[in-house]
N, C-alpha and C positions, 0 to 999 in steps of 0.2 A: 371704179373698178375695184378699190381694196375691200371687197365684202365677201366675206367665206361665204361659198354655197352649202352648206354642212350647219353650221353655227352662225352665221348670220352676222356674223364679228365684222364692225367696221372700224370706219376714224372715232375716236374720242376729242372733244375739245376741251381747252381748259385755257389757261392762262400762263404767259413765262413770265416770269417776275425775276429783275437784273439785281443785279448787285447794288444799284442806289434806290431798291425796291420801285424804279419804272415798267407797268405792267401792259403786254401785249398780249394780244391774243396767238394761238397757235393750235397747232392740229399733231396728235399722234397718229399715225398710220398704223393700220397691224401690219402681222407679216405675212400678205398670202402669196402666194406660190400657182404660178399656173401649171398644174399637173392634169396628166392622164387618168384617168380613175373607171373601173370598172364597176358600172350599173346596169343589173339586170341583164347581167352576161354580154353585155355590149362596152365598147370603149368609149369614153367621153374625155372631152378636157373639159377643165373648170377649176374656178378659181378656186384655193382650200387652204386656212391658215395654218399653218406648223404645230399648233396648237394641238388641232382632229388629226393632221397627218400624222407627230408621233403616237397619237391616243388609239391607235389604228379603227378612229370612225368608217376612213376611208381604206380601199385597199386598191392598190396601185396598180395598172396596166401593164 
């Protein structure tokens, strides 16, 4: 589900590494937002991260 429909922006993986440098794997999430969005004069929802929505890619319903 965390995948902007605009920018395509998903999870990133990488690795946490602790304090006694023991390393696990982990997941950042972005931050999408399920909003309303006007396309092609019609209303839709869909998933959009904060990123396009302050950038005004998208424009809101």
């Amino acid at each position: 589900m965390a995948k902007c429909a605009i920018c395509s922006k998903g999870a990133h993986f990488g690795i946490a590494v602790s304090h006694s440098h023991r390393r696990s794997n982990r997941k950042w999430n972005s931050n999408v937002k399920s909003v309303r969005v006007k396309v092609g004069g019609q209303n839709k929802k869909m998933y959009v991260c904060t990123s396009c929505l302050r950038s005004g890619s998208v424009e809101r319903a």
